[in-house]
Backbone as a chain_set.jsonl record, in Angstrom:
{"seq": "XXXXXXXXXXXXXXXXXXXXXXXXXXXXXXXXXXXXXXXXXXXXXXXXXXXXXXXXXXXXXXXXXXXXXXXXXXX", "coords": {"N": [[0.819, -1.178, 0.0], [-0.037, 1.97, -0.733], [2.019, 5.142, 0.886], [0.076, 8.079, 1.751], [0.602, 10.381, 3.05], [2.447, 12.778, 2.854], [5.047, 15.212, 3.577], [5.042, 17.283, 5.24], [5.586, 20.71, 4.106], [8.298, 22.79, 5.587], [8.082, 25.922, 7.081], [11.308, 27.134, 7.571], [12.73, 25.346, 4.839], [11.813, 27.107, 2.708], [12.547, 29.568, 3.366], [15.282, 28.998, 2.765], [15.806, 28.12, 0.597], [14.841, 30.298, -0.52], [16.905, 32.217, 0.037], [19.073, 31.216, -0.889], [18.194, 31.949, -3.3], [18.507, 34.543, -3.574], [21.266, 35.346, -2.948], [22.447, 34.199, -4.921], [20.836, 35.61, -6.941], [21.771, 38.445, -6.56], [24.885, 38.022, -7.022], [25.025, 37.835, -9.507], [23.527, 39.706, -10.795], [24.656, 42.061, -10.351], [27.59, 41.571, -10.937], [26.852, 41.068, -14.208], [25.541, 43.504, -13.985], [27.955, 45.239, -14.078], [29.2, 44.688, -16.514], [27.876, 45.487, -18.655], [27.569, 47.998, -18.062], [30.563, 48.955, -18.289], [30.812, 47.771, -21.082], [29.653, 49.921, -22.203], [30.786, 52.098, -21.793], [33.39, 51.677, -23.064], [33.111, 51.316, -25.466], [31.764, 53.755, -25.777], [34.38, 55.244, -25.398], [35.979, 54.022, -26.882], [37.792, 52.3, -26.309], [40.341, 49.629, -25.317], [38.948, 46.409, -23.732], [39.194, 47.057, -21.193], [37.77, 48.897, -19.426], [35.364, 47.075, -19.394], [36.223, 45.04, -17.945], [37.094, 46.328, -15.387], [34.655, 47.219, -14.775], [33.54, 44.822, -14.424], [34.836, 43.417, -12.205], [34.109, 45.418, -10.455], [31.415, 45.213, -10.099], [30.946, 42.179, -8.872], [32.004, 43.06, -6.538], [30.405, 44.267, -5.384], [28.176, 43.037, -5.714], [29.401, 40.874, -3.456], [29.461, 42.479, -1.686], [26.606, 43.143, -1.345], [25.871, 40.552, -0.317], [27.192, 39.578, 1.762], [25.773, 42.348, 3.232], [23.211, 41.167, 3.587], [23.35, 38.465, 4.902], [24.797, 38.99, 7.157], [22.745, 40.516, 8.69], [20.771, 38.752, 9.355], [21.651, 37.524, 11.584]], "CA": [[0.0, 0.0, 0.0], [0.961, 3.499, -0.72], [1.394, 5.993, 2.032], [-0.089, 9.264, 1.059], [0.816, 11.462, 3.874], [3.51, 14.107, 2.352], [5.983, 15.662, 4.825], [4.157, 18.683, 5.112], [6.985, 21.69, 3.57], [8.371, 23.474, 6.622], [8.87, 27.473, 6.902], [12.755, 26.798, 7.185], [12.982, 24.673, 4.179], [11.245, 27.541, 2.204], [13.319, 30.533, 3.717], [16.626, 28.362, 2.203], [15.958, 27.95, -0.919], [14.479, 32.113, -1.049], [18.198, 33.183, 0.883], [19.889, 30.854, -1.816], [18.33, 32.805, -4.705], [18.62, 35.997, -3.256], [22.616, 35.25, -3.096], [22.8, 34.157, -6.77], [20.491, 37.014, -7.71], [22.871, 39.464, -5.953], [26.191, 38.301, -7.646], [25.4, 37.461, -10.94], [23.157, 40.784, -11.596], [26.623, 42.611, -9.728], [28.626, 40.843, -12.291], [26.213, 41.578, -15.167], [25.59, 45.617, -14.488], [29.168, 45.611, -14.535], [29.868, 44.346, -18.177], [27.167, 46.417, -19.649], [28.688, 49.458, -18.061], [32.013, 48.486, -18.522], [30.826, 48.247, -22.372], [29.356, 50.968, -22.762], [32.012, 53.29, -21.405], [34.239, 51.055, -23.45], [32.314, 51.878, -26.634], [31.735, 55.88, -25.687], [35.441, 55.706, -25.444], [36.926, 53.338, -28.269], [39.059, 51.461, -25.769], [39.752, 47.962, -24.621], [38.068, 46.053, -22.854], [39.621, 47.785, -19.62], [36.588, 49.24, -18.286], [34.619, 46.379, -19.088], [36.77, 43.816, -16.714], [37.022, 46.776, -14.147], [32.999, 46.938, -14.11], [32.614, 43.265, -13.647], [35.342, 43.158, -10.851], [33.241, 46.621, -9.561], [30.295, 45.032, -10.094], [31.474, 41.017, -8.378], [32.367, 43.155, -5.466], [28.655, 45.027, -4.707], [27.158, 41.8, -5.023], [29.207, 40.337, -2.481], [29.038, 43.114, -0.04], [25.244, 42.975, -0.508], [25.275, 39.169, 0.395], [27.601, 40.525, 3.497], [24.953, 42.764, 4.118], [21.747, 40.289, 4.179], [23.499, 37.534, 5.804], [24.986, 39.468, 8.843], [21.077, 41.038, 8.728], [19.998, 37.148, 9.178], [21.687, 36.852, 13.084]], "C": [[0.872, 1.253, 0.0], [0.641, 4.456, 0.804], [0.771, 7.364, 1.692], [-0.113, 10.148, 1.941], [2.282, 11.686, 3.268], [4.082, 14.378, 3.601], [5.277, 16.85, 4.416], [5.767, 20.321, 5.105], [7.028, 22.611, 5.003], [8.744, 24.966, 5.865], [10.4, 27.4, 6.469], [13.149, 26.775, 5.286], [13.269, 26.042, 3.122], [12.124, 28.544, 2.053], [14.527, 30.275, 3.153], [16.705, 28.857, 1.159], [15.343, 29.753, -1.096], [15.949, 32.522, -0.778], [19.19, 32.753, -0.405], [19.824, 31.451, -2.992], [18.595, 34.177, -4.48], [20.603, 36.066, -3.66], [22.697, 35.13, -4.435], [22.363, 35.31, -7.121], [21.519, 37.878, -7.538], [23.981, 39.496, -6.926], [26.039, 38.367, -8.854], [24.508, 38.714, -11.188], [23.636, 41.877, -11.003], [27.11, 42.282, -10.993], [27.67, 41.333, -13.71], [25.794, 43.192, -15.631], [27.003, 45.66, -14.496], [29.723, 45.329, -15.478], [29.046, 45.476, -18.434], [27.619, 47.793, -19.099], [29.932, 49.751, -18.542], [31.847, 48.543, -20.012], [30.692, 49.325, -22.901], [29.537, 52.468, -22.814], [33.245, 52.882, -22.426], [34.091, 51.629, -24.949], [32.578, 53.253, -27.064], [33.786, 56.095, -26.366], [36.617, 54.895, -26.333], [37.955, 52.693, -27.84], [39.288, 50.632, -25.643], [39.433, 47.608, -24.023], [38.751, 46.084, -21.25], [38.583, 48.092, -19.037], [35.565, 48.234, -17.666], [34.868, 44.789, -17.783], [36.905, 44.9, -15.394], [35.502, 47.02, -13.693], [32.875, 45.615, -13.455], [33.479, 43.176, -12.281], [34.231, 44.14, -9.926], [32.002, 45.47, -9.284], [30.313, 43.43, -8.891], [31.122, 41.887, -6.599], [30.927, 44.389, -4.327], [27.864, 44.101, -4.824], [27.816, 41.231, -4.115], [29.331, 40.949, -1.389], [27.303, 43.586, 0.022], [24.949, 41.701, -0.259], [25.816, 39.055, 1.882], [26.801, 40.909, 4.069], [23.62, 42.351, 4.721], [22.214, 39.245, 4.856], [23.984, 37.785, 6.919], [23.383, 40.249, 9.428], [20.361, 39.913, 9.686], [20.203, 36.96, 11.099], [20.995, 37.717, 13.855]], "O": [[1.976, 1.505, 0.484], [-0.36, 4.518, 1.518], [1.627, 7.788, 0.915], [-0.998, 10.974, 1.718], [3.131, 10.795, 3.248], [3.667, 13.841, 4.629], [5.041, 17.208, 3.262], [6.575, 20.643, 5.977], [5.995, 23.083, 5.48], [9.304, 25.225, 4.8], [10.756, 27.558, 5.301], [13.621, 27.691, 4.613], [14.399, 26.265, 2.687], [12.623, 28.714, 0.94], [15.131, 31.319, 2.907], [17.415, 29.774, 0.747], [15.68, 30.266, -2.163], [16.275, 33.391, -1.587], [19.946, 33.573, -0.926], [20.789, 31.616, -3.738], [18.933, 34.883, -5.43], [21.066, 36.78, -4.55], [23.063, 36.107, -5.088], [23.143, 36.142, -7.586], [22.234, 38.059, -8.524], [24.224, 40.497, -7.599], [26.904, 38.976, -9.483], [24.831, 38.985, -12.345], [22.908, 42.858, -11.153], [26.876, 42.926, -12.016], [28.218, 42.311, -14.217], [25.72, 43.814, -16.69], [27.276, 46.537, -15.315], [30.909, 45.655, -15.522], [29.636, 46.556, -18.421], [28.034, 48.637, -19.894], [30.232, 50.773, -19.159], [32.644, 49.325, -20.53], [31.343, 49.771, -23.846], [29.013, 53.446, -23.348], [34.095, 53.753, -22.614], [34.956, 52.332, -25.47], [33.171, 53.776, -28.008], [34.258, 56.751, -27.295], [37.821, 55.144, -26.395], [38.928, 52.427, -28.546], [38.232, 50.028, -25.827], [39.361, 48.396, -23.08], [38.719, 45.19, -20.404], [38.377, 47.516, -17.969], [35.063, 48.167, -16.544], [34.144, 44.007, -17.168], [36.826, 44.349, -14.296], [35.152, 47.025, -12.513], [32.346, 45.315, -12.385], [32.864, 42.871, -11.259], [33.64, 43.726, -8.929], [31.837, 44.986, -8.165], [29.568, 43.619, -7.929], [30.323, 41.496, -5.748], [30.772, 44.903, -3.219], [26.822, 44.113, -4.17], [26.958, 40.714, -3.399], [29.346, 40.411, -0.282], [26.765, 44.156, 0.971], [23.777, 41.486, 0.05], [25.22, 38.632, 2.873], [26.552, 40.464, 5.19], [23.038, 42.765, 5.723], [21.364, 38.891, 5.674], [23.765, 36.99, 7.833], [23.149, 40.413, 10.625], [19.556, 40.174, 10.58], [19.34, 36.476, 11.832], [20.842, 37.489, 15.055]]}, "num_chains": 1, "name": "protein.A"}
């Protein structure tokens, strides 16, 4: 026989997997406004792709001081 009682989804579980996308969201659209700036200063100014690797480092480093700032938020 089958059992058909489910583990009923806890709050916790729920809160994880939201904190885990929040972190990805954070870095990778960090890392992403910093190419398209980085291009399009790159562009304006006919140079190499100098600005566009100093956006994405810029950019890398404001997503992980806003995952700094929601996970010291968290205690």
């Amino acid at each position: 026989m089958k059992n058909d009682k489910q583990r009923p989804t806890k709050r916790g579980d729920l809160t994880a997997f939201a904190l885990i996308g929040q972190v990805g969201l954070m870095i990778s659209l960090g890392a992403v406004l910093g190419i398209v700036v980085g291009l399009f200063i790159d562009d304006k100014l006919g140079s190499s792709p100098v600005a566009t690797i100093i956006g994405l480092l810029l950019g890398l480093a404001v997503g992980i001081y806003g995952v700094y700032r929601l996970v010291s938020s968290l205690e």
